[in-house]
C-alpha positions as CSV (number, residue, x, y, z in Angstrom):
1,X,8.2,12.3,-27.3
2,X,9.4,15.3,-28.9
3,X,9.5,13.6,-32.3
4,X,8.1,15.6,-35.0
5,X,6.3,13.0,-37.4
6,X,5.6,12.8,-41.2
7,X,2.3,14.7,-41.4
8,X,1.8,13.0,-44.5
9,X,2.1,9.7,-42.8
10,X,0.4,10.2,-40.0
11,X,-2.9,11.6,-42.2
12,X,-2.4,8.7,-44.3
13,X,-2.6,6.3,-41.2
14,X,-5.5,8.3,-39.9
15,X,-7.2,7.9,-43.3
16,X,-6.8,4.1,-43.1
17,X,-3.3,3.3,-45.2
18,X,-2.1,0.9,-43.8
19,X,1.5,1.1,-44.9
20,X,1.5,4.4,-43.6
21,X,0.0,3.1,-40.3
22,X,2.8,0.2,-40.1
23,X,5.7,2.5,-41.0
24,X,4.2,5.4,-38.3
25,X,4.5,2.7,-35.9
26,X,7.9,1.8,-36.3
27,X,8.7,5.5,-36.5
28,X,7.2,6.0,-33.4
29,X,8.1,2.9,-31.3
30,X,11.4,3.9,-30.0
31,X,9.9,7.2,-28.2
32,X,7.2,5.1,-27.0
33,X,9.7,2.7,-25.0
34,X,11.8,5.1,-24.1
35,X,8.9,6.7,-22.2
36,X,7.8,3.8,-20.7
37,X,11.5,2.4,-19.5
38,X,11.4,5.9,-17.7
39,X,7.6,5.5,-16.0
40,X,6.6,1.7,-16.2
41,X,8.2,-0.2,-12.8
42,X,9.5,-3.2,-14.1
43,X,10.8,-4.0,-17.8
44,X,7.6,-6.2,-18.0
45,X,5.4,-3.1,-17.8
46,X,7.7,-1.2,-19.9
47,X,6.9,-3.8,-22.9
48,X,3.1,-4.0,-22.1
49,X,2.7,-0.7,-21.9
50,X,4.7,-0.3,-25.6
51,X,2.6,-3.0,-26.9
52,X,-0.9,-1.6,-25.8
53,X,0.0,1.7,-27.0
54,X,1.0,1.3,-30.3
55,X,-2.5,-1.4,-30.5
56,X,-4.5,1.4,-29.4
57,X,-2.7,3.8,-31.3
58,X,-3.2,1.5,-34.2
59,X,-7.1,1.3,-33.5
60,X,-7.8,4.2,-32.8
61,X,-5.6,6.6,-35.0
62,X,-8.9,7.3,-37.3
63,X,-10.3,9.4,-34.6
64,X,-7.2,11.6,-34.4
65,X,-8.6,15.2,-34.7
66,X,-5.4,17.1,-35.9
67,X,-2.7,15.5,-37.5
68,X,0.1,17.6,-35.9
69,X,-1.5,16.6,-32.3
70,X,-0.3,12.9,-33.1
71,X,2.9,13.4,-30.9
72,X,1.3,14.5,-27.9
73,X,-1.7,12.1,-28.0
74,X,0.8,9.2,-28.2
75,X,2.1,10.8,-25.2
76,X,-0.7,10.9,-23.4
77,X,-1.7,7.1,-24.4
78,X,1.6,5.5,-23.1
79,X,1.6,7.8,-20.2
80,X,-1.8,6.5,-19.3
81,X,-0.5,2.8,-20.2
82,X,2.1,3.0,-17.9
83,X,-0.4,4.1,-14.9
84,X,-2.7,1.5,-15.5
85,X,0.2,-1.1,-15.0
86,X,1.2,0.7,-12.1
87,X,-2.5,0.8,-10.5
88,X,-2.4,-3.1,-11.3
89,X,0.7,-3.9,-9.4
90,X,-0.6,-1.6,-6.6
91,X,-3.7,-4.2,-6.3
92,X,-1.8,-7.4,-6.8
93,X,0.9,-6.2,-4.6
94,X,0.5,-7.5,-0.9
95,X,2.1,-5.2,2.1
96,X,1.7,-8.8,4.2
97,X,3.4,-11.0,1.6
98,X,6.2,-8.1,1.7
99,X,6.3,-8.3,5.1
100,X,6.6,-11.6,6.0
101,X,9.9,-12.0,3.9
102,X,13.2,-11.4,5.9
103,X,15.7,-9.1,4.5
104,X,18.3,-11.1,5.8
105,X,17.4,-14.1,4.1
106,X,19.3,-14.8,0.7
107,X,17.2,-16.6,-0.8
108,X,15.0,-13.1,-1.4
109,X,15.9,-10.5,-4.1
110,X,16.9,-7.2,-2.5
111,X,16.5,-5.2,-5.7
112,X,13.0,-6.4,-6.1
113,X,11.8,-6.0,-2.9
114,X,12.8,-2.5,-3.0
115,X,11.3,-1.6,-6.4
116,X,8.5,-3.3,-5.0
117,X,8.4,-1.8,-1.6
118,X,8.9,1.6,-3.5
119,X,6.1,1.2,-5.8
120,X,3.9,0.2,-2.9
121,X,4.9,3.5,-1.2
122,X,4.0,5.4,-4.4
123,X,0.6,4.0,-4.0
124,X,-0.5,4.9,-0.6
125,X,0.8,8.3,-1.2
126,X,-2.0,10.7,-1.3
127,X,-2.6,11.6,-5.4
128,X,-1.6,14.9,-5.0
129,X,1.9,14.2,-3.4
130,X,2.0,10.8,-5.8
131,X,1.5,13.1,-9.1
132,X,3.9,15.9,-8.2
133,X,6.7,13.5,-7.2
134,X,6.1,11.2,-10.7
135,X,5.9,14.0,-13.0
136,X,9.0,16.0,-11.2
137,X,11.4,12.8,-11.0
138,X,10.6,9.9,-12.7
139,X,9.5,11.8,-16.0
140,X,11.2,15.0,-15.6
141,X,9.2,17.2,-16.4
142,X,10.3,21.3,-15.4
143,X,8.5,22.5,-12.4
144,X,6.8,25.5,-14.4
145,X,5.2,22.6,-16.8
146,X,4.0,20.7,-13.5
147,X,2.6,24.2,-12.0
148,X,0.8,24.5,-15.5
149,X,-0.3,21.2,-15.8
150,X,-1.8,20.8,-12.3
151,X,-2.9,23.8,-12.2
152,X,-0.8,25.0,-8.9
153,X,1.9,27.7,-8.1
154,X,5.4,27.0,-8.7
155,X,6.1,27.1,-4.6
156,X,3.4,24.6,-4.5
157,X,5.0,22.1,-6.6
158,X,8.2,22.6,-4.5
159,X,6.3,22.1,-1.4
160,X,4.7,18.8,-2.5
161,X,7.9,17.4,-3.9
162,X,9.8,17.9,-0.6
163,X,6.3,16.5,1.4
164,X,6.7,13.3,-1.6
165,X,9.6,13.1,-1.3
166,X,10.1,13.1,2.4
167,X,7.3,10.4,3.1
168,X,9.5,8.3,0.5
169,X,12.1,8.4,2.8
170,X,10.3,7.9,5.5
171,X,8.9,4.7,4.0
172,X,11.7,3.7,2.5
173,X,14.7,4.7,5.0
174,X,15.1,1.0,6.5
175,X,16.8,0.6,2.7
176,X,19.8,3.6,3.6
177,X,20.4,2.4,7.3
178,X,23.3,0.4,7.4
C-alpha cells in the first residue's frame, strides 16, 4: 500500500466527516484487497480480512495520530487481519481429517488439499522460520526490509528462508513426486 492519500481527507475522516471517511474508504479499498489476495489463504479470507479492515479502520480512524501515517497503519491493520484468519484456519484445520482422505480418490479436491496441507505446514513451522518465509515470498518484501524489520542480519534472513523453505519442501514434496 504505497498509496499516497488525500491528507485532507484522511484528517477530515479522522475528525469525524463522514463523507470524507466513506470516500477514504473507497480510495483505499483496492490496496487493501490487493494485500490480502497476496497474504489471506483462501478468497474467503481475502474478503474477511478487507471487510474487517476497512470496519476497524472506519472505527477507529479518530485515534490516528498523524495523518500522513494513515497508509502504513492500514497496512499494518490488514496485515494483522490476514494473520488472524490464518491462525483460525490453523485451529480448525485437522492434520487427521487431512489424513484420512486418499489422494487418489476423485471425489477430493487436489488444489484444496494442497493450499490446505500448505497452510498447515506454515503453522507448525517454528515463528521465526514462518515469519521470514511469509514476509520474503508471499508479500515480497526485500530482504534488507525483513533484516530491518526483524531485527536480524541480512545472511540471517537468507539462512531462515532456505531452512523455511526447505522444511516446506520437506512437508510438502509428496505434491512434486510423480
Amino acid at each position: 500500500m504505497n498509496t499516497q492519500y488525500d491528507k485532507n481527507i484522511v484528517e477530515a475522516a479522522r475528525s469525524g466527516d463522514m463523507q470524507a471517511l466513506e470516500r477514504l474508504l473507497l480510495q483505499c479499498q483496492p490496496d487493501i484487497a490487493r494485500f490480502a489476495r497476496n497474504v489471506c489463504a483462501t478468497p474467503e479470507d481475502v474478503e474477511d480480512a478487507v471487510q474487517e479492515t476497512l470496519w476497524i479502520v472506519s472505527r477507529k480512524i479518530g485515534t490516528l495520530r498523524t495523518v500522513s501515517a494513515f497508509a502504513s497503519w492500514a497496512f499494518r491493520v490488514v496485515k494483522h487481519e490476514c494473520y488472524r484468519l490464518f491462525r483460525r484456519v490453523r485451529r480448525e484445520l485437522s492434520t487427521d481429517r487431512v489424513a484420512e482422505q486418499s489422494y487418489l480418490d476423485p471425489g477430493v479436491d487436489v488444489p484444496a488439499m494442497m493450499r490446505q496441507e500448505t497452510i498447515q505446514a506454515l503453522a507448525n513451522m517454528p515463528d521465526l522460520f514462518r515469519k521470514v518465509i511469509v514476509m520474503r515470498d508471499i508479500e515480497g518484501i526485500p530482504a534488507v526490509q525483513v533484516a530491518s524489520e526483524l531485527g536480524l542480519s541480512i545472511p540471517a534472513v537468507k539462512s531462515r528462508l532456505h531452512r523455511a523453505r526447505s522444511w516446506m519442501r520437506l512437508t510438502l514434496g509428496h505434491w512434486m513426486e510423480s
